[in-house]
C-alpha positions in Angstrom: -36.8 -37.1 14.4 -36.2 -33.9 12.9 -32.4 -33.7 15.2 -31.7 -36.7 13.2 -32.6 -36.0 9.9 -30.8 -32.4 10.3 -27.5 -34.8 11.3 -28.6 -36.8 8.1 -28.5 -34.1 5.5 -25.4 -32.2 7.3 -23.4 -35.3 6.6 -24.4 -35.9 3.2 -23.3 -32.3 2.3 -20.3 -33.0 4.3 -19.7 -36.0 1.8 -21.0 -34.1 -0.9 -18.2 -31.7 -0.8 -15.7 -34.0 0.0 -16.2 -36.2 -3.2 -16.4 -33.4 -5.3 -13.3 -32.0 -3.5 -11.8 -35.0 -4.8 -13.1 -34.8 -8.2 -12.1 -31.0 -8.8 -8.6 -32.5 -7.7 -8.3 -35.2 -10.4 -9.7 -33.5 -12.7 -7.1 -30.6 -12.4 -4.5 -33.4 -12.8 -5.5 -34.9 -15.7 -5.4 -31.4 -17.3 -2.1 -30.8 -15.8 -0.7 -34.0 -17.1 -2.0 -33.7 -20.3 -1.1 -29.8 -20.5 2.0 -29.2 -18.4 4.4 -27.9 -21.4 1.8 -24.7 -21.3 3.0 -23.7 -17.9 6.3 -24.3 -19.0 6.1 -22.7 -22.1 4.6 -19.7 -20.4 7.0 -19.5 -17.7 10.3 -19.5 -20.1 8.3 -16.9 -22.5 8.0 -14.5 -19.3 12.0 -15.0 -18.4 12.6 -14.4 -22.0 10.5 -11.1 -22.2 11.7 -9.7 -18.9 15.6 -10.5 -19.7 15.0 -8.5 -23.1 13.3 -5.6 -21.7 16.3 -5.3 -19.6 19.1 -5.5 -21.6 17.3 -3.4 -24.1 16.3 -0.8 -21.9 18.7 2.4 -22.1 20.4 3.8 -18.8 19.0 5.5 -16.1 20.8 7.7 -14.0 19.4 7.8 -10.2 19.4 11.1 -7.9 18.0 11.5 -4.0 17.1 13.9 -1.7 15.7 13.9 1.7 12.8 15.3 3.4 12.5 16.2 7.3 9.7 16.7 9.7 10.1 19.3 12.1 8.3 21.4 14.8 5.9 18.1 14.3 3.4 18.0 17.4 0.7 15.3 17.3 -0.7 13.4 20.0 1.3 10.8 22.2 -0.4 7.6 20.9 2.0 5.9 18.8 -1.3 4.5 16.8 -1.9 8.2 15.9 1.8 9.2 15.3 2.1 6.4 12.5 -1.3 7.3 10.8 -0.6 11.2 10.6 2.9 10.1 9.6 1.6 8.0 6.6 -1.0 11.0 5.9 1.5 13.2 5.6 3.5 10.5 3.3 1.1 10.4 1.1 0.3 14.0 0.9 4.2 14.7 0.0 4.3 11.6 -3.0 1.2 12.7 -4.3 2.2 16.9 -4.3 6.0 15.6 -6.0 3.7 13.4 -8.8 2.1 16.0 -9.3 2.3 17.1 -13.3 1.7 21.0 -12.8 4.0 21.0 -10.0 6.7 19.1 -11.8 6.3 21.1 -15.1 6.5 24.1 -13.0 10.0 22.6 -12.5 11.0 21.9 -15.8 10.3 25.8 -16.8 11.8 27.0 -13.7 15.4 24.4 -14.9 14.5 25.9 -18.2 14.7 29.9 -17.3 18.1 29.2 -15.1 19.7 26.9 -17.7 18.6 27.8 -21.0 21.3 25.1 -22.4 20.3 22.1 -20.6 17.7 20.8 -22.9 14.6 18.8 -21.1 14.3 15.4 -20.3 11.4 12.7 -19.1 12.3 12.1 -15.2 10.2 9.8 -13.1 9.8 10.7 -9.7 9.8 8.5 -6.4 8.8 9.6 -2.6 10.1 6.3 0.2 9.3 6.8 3.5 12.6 5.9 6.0 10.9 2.9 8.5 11.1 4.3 12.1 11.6 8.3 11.0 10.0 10.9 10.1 12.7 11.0 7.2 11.5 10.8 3.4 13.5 10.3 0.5 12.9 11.5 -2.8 14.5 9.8 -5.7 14.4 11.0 -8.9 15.3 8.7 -12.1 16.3 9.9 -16.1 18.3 9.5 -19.1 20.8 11.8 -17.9 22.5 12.2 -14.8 22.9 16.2 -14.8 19.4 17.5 -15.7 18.3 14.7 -13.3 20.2 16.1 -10.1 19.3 19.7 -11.9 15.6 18.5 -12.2 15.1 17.3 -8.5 16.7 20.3 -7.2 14.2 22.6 -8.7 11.4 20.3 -8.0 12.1 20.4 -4.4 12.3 24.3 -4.8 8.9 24.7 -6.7 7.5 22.2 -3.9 9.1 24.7 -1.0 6.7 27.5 -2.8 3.8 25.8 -3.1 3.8 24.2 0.3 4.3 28.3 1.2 1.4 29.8 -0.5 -0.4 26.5 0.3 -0.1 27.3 3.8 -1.2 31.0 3.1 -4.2 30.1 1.7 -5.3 27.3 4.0 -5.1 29.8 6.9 -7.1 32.6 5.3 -9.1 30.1 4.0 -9.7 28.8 7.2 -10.3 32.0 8.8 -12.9 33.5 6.9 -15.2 29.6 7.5 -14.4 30.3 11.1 -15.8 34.1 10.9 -18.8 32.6 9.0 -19.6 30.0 11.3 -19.2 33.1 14.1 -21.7 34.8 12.8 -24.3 32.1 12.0 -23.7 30.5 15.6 -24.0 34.3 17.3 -27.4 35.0 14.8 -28.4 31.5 16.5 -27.9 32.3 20.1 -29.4 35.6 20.0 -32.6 33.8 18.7 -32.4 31.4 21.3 -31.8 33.6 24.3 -34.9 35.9 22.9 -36.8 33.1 22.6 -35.9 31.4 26.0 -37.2 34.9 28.0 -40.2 34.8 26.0 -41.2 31.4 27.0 -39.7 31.5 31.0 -39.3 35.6 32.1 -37.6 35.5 35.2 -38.0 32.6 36.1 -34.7 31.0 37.7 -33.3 27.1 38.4 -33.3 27.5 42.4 -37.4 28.5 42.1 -37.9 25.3 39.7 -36.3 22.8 41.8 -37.9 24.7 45.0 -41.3 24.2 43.8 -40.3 20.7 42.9 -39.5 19.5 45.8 -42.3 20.6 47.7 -44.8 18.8 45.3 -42.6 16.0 45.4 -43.1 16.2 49.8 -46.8 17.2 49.1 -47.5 14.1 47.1 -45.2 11.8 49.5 -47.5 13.1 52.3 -50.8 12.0 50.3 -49.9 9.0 49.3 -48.8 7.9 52.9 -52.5 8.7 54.3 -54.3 7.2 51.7 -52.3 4.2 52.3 -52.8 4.1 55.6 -56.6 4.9 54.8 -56.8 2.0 52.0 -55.1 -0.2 55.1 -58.1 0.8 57.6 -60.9 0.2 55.2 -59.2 -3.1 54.4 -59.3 -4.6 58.1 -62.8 -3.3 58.6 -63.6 -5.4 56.3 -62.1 -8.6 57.3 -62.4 -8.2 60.9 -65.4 -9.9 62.9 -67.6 -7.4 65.2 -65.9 -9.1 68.2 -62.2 -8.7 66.7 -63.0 -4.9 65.8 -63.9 -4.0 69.6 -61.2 -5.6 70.6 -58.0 -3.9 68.2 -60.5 -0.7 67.1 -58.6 1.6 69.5 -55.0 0.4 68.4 -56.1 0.4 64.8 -57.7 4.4 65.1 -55.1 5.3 67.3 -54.5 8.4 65.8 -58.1 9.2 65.1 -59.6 8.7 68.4 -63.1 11.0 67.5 -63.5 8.3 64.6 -63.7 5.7 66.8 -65.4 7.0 69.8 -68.9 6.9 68.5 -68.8 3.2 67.8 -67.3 2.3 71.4 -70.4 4.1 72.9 -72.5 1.5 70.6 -70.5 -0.9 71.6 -70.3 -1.0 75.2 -74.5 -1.9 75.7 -73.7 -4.8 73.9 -70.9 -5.7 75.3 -73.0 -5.7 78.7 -76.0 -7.4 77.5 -73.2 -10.5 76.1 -72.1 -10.7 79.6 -75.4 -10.8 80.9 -76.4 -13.6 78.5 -73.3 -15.4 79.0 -74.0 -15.5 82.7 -77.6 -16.6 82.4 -76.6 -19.3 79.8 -73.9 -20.4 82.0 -77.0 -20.6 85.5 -79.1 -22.5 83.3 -76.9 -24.9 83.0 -76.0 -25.5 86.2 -80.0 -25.7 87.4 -80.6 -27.8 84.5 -78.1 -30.9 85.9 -80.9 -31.3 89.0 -83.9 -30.0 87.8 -86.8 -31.2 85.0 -87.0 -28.6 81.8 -90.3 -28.1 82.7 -89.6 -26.7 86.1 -90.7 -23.1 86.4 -87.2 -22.3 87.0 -85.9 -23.3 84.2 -88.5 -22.0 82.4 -87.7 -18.6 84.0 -84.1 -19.1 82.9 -85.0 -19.3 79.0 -87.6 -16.4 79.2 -84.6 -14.5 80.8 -82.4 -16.2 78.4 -84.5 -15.6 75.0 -84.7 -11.7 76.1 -81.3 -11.5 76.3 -80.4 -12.6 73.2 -83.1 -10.3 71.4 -81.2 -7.0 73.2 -77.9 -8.2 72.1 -79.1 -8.9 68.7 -80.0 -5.3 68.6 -76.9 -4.3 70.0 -74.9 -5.6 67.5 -77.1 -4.9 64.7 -76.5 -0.8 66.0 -72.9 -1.4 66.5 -72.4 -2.8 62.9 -74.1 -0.2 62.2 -71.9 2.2 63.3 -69.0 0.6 62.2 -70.4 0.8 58.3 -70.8 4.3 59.0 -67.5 4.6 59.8 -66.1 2.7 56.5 -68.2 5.0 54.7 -66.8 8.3 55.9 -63.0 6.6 55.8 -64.1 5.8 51.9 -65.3 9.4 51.6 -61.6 11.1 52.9 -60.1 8.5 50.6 -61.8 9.6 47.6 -60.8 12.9 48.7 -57.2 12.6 49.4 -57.2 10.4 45.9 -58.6 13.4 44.1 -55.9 15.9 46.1 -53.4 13.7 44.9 -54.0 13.5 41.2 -54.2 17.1 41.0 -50.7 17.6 42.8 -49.0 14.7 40.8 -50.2 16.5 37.6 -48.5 20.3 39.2 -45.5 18.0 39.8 -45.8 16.4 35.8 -46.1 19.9 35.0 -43.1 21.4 37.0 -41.1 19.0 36.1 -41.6 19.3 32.3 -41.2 23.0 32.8 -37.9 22.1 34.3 -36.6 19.9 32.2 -37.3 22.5 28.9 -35.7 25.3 31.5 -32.8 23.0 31.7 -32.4 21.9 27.9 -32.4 25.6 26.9 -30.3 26.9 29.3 -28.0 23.8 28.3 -28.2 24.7 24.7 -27.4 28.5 25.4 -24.7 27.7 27.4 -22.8 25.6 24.4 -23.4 27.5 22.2 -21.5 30.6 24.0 -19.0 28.4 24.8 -19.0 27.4 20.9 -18.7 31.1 20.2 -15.8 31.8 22.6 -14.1 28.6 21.0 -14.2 30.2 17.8 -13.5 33.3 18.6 -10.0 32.3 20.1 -9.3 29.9 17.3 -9.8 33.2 15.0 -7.3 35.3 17.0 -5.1 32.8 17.3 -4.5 32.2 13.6 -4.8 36.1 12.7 -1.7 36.7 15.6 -0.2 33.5 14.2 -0.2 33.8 10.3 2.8 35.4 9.7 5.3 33.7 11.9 3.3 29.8 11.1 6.2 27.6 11.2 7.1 24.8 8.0 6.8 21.2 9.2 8.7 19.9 6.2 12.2 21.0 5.2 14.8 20.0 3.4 17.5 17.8 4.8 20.1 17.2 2.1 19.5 18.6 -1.6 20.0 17.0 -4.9 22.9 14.2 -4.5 24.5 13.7 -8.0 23.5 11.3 -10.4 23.9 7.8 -10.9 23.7 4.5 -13.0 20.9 2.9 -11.8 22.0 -0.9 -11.2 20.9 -3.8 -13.5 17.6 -5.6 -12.0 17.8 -8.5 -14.4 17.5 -11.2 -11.2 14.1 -9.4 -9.8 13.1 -8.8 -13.3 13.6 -12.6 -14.5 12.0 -13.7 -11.3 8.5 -11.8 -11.7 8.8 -13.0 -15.7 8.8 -16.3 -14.3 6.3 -16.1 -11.7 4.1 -13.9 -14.0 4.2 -16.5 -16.8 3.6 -18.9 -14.3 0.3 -17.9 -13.3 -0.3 -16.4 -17.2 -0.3 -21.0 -17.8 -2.2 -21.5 -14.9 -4.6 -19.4 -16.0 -5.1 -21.0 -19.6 -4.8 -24.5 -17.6 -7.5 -23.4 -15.5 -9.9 -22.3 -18.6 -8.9 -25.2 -20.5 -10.3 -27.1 -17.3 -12.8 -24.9 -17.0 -14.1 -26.1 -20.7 -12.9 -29.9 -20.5 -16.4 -31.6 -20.5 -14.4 -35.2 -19.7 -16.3 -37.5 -17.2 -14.4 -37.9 -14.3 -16.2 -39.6 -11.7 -19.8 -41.6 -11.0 -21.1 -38.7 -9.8 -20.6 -36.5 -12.9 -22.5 -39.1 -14.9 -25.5 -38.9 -12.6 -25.3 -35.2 -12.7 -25.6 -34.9 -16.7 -27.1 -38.2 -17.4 -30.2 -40.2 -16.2 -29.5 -43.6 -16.5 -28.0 -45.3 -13.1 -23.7 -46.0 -13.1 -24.0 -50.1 -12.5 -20.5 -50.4 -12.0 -17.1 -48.6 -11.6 -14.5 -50.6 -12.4 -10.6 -49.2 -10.8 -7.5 -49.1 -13.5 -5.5 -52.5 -13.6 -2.1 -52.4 -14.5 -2.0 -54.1 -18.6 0.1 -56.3 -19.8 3.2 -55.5 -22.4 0.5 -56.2 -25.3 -2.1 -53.7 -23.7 -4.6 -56.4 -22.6 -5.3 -56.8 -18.7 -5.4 -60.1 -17.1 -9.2 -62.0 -17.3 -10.7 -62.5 -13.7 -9.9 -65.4 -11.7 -11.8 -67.3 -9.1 -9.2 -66.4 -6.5 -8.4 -63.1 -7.8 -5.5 -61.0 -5.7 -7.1 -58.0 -7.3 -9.7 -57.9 -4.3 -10.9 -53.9 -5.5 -10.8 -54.8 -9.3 -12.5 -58.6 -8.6 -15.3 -57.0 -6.1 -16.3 -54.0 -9.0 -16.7 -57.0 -11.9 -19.0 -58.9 -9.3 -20.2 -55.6 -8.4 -21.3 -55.1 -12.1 -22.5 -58.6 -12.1 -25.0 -58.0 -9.2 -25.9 -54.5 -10.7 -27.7 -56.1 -14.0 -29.0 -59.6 -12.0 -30.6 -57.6 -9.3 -31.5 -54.0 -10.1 -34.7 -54.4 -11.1 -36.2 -57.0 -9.0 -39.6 -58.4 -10.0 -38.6 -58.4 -13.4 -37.4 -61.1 -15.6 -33.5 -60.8 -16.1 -31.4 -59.4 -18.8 -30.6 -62.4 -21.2 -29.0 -60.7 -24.4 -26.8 -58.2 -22.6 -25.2 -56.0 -25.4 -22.2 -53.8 -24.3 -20.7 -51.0 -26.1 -19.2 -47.4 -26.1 -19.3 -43.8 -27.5 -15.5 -44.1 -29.1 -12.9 -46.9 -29.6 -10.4 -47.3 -26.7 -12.9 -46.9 -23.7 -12.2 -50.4 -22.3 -15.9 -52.3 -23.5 -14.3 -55.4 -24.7 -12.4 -55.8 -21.1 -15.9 -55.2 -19.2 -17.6 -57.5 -21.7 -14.9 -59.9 -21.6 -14.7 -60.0 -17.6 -18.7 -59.8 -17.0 -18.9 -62.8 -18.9 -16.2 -64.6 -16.6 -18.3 -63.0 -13.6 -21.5 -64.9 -15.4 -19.6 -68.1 -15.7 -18.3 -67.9 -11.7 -22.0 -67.9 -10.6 -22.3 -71.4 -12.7 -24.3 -69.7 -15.5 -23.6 -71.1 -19.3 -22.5 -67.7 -20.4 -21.2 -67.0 -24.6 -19.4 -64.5 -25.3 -20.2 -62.9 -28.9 -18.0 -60.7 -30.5 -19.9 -58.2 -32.4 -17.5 -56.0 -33.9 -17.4 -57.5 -37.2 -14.7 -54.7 -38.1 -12.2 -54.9 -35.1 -13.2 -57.4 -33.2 -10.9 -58.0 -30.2 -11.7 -61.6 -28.1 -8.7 -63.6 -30.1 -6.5 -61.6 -28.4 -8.3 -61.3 -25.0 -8.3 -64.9 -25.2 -5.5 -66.2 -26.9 -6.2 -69.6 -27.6 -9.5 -69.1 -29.5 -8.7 -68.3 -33.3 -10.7 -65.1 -35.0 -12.0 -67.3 -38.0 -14.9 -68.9 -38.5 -17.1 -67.0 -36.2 -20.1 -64.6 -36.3 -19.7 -63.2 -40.0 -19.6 -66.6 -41.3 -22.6 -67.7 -39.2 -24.6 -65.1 -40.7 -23.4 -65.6 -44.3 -23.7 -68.8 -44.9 -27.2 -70.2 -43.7 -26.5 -73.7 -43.9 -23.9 -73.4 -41.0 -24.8 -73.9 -37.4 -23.1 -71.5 -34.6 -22.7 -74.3 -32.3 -19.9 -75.7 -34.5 -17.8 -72.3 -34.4 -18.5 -71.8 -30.6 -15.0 -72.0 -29.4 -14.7 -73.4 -25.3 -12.5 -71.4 -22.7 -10.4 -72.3 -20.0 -13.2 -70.9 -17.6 -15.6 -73.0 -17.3 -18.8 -72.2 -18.3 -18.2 -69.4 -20.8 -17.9 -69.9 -24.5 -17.1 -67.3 -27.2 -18.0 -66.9 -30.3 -15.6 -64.9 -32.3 -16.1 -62.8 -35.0 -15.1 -64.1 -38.1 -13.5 -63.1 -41.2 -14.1 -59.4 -41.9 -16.9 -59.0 -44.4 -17.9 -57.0 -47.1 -20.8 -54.5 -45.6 -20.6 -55.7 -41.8 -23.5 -53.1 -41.2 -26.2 -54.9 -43.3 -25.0 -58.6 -41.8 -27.0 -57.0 -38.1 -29.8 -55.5 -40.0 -30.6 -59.0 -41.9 -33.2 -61.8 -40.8 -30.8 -64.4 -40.4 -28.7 -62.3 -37.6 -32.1 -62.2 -35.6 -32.5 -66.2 -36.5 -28.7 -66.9 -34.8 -29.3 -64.4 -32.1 -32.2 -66.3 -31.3 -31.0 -69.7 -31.4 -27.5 -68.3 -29.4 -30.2 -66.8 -26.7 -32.4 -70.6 -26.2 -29.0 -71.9 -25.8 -27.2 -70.0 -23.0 -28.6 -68.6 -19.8 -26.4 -65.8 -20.9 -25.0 -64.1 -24.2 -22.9 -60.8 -23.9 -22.1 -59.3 -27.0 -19.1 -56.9 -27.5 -20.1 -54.6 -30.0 -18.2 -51.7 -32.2 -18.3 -48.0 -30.8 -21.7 -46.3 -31.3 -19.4 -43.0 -33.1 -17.0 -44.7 -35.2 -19.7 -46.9 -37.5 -23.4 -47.5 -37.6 -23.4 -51.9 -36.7 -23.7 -51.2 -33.3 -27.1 -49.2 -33.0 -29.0 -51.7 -36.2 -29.4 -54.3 -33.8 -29.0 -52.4 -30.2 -32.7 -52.7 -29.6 -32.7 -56.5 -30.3 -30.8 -56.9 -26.8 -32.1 -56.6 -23.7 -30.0 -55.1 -22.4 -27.3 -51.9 -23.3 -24.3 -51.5 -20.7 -22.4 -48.2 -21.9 -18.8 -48.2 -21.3 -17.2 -44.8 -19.8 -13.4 -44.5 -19.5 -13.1 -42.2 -16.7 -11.1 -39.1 -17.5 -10.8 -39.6 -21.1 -14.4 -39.9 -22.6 -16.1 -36.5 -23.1 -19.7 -35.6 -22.2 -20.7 -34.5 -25.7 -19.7 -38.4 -26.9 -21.8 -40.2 -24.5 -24.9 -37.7 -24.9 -24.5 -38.3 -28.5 -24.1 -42.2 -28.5 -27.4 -42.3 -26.0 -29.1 -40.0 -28.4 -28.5 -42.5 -31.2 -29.7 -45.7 -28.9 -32.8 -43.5 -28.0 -33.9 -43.1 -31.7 -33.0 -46.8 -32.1 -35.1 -48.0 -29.1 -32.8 -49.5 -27.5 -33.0 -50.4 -23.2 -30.5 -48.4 -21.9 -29.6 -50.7 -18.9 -27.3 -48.6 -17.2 -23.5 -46.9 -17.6 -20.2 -49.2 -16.2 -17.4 -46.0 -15.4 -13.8 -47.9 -16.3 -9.9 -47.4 -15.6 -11.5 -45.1 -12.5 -7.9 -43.7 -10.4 -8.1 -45.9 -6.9 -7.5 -42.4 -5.4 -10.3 -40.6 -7.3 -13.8 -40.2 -5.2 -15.5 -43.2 -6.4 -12.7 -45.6 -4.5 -12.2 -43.1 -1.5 -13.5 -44.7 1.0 -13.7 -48.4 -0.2 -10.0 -48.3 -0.8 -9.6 -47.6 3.0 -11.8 -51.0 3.9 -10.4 -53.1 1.4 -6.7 -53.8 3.2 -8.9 -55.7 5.6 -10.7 -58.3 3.8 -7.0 -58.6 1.7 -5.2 -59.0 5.2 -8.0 -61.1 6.3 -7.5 -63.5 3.4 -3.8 -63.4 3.4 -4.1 -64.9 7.2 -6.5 -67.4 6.3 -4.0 -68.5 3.7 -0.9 -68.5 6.0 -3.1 -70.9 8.7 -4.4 -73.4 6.3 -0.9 -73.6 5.0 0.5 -74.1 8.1 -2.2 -76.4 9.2 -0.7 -78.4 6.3 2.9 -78.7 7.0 1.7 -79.5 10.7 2.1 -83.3 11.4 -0.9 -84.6 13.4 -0.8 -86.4 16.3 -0.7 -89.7 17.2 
């Protein structure tokens, strides 16, 4: 159970982050679609900026030198020949960037030629690929005290490199002497120390000693084994099975063994004899009566018998405990003896081992000393005469114009601006609170999503086509019945919704085309469904439905009470679904909702129809909406996917809250077929359409086929 509920929760996380993969993703395009002039903007600004600096920049005159490595011994690994390559790469840009070294070259130019005045010059170090070759490039306003400048640079870095090397090797030197003299103040300890704690004592006497505990203990251990083996079958063996294997089991100890043989042997005898008078007895007793005095004779004889080889045996076992006790006794002993040498032999051999360890550390440590003491002479002998690794391969070249970079310079602009737009998309992403998906309602919001309803393509006037029975829209046609089954069925047990109000946060979120097509959904299921437009201000049905007129409608209903609705109810092509439209516009539509005579219409709309939906105005732009929102029983809150913000909706349901009205649930509209919430329906859906289209084809043909006669 627990296997499968592990495979359950790894697949919803796997889903998890697939949909919000696919959220992330659409919600990055709508930002780029509504925001892609920033990246373009951006990019063209970087071009721009780039191209300027160059064109504005003054000349620069270019000078190189080059650097060789010679006398260069390192190991033969060609892992370690390209690290201390790169080290010493590194050591020679950073020592040529170096201010004090290069303003030691500046006053050095400035002593030689006192006419050449000073200049800014930037200094490069590139290492040649496969060489141990290093170019120095040196880059300023102008091209003589440029070539001037790296000269002396590369002079001044000659000297330091010089007196470097001096002072690493006495440097070097004196830390070795020190260490020389701590490590010889060390082993003269130790070597004091070692003779106080061993004398005279040598290796070949240790491991002497050694050994012969180690063939002492060996020796014990084999006789008390031996011993423990003897006791052991004593033990277990019968009186009979001991006489019989004594002398191969004490074959070594035949003094041991003697005294019980010589116990033994009477009743060995006296069995016989019993044996043999058992065995008469019973060869007298096939002729003659039990009470013949022969027979009686025989078991006197008989009875005697067994009384002397009862005692006998009783003496033999006897002697035979006697002897377990004194092969106990010499085991105890040999037990103790072997204790007592295995503790010598702990002892030696810890005596060893410390031997050992301090003649090992003494012996390191002279080596150590010896090291160092070569390492010194060799650097004393050496100082003079220690060869430079890096010299000078070709001096100063002269100076020249640096080439234009306006291609690699407009590129980065480009690709700099680029990401500069990306990164303002991505924070203007970052901070765009627009719902995307289902799930980011659920996330923020606590009533359920009842429906998601996919983008249709509209019509030149901006309307989209009314459901059908037989609807080719098979995703858009199963998400209205969807919707349908949502509000019928979601709360089972309780009475259904009859006054079903739907409405949004702002205008253009697509309410009048759920209203419109739930109400065509109602109808389908052969419900008498009316469809009431309640936006008194802009309502929208006359144009949904084209061949119902706005006027008279609702405002006029309410108005005037002597008129009765039914009389303005205008019937539809669909059958089963009326609408009443909205009217002429009045004077203060907010106060028509809040008045009795609204409630007495609603009323008598409500005992007339199994089912009134009422398009309504947009809970932000006016006040209508939320008067009478609690009268309905139910609220269905439109959400255009990727256009209405978070901060809308939470503001429209704070505003229904405070009104009291049931929040029945949110319908998500114009959702992208590609987005999460149609990711894996879309995928199923081309076989129910397929499916139908063959039905189709069949029935048609079945048609056009004659039948036969």
């Amino acid at each position: 159970m627990r296997e499968i509920q592990s495979y359950e929760e790894r697949a919803a996380s796997a889903a998890d982050v697939s949909e919000n993969l696919h959220t992330l993703y659409f919600r990055a395009r709508n930002v780029l679609r509504s925001f892609w002039w920033i990246i373009l903007l951006t990019t063209c600004l970087g071009v721009f900026v780039m191209a300027y600096l160059e064109f504005t920049k003054p000349a620069n005159y270019e000078s190189s030198a080059s650097l060789i490595l010679e006398n260069y011994q390192i190991n033969s690994s060609s892992n370690n020949v390209i690290t201390e390559q790169f080290q010493l790469f590194g050591t020679i840009r950073e020592t040529m960037g170096n201010p004090r070294l290069q303003n030691d070259a500046h006053n050095l130019l400035r002593v030689r030629r006192s006419d050449v005045k000073p200049e800014a010059v930037r200094i490069t170090v590139e290492r040649q690929p496969d060489a141990a070759i290093f170019i120095v490039k040196a880059t300023g306003p102008k091209p003589d005290y440029t070539q001037l400048f790296l000269d002396a640079l590369l002079e001044t870095f000659k000297k330091f490199r010089k007196d470097s090397r001096g002072d690493a090797i006495g440097d070097a030197i004196k830390s070795r002497r020190d260490k020389l003299q701590a490590i010889s103040v060390e082993l003269e300890n130790l070597e004091r120390e070692f003779t106080l704690k061993h004398g005279e004592v040598s290796t070949a006497a240790l491991e002497e000693t050694t050994l012969s505990l180690t063939k002492e203990t060996n020796i014990l251990s084999n006789r008390i084994n031996e011993l423990t083996s003897q006791i052991t079958l004593i033990k277990g063996l019968t009186l009979e099975q001991f006489i019989s294997g004594g002398t191969t089991i004490f074959s070594d100890e035949p003094e041991l063994i003697r005294g019980v043989f010589e116990t033994a042997s009477p009743y060995l005898e006296a069995s016989k004899k019993l044996e043999d008078a058992k065995a008469e007895e019973k060869v007298f007793s096939v002729n003659l009566k039990p009470k013949h005095p022969k027979i009686i004779a025989f078991r006197s004889e008989i009875a005697t018998l067994e009384n002397r080889v009862n005692i006998h045996k009783a003496n033999t076992q006897r002697k035979i405990e006697d002897l377990r006790s004194v092969l106990e006794l010499r085991l105890a002993a040999l037990t103790s003896q072997l204790t007592a040498k295995q503790d010598l032999y702990t002892q030696s051999n810890s005596k060893r081992s410390k031997f050992n360890a301090a003649s090992r550390i003494i012996e390191e440590r002279k080596m150590e000393r010896d090291s160092l003491a070569k390492e010194i002479r060799d650097l004393e002998l050496g100082q003079p005469n220690t060869p430079e690794i890096i010299r000078v391969m070709n001096s100063a070249s002269p100076a020249r114009t640096v080439p234009s970079q306006l291609a690699t310079r407009i590129l980065l602009g480009a690709f700099g601006g680029f990401f500069f737009g990306a990164g303002i998309l991505f924070l203007l992403g970052y901070l765009d609170n627009r719902l995307v998906s289902a799930d980011d309602i659920r996330r923020h919001f606590e009533h359920p999503v009842i429906g998601v309803i996919p983008s249709e393509q509209r019509s030149s006037a901006g309307q989209i086509e009314l459901l059908k029975p037989r609807d080719r829209r098979h995703i858009f046609s199963e998400a209205c019945r969807t919707l349908r089954s949502s509000i019928l069925f979601l709360h089972p047990g309780t009475a259904r919704p009859k006054v079903i109000l739907v409405t949004s946060a702002v205008p253009d979120e697509g309410k009048s085309t759920i209203a419109s097509n739930l109400a065509v959904s109602l109808a389908l299921a052969h419900s008498r469904v009316i469809l009431v437009d309640a936006d008194l201000r802009r309502g929208r049905m006359h144009r949904v439905f084209p061949d119902v007129p706005k006027t008279p409608g609702l405002s006029e209903v309410i108005l005037d009470p002597a008129l009765n609705f039914q009389d303005h109810v205008k019937a539809t092509n669909v059958e089963n679904l009326s609408i009443l439209p909205c009217g002429a516009y009045p004077e203060r539509p907010g106060e028509l909702f809040l008045s009795v005579r609204f409630e007495q219409v609603l009323a008598e709309i409500a005992k007339s129809y199994d089912y009134v939906v009422l398009d309504t105005a947009p809970i932000l732009a006016t006040d209508d909406t939320t008067g009478f929102a609690a009268k309905a029983d139910a609220v269905i809150f439109t959400v255009r996917s990727s256009f209405t913000q978070m901060r809308q909706v939470r503001a429209a349901i704070d505003r229904l809250r405070l009104r009291g009205a049931n929040i029945f649930g949110f319908v998500l509209n114009r959702v992208d077929l590609r987005g999460a919430d149609y990711y894996y329906y879309n995928k199923y859906n081309k076989y129910y359409a397929l499916a139908e289209d063959a039905a189709k084809r069949e029935s048609s043909k079945a048609a056009e086929t004659p039948p036969r006669s």
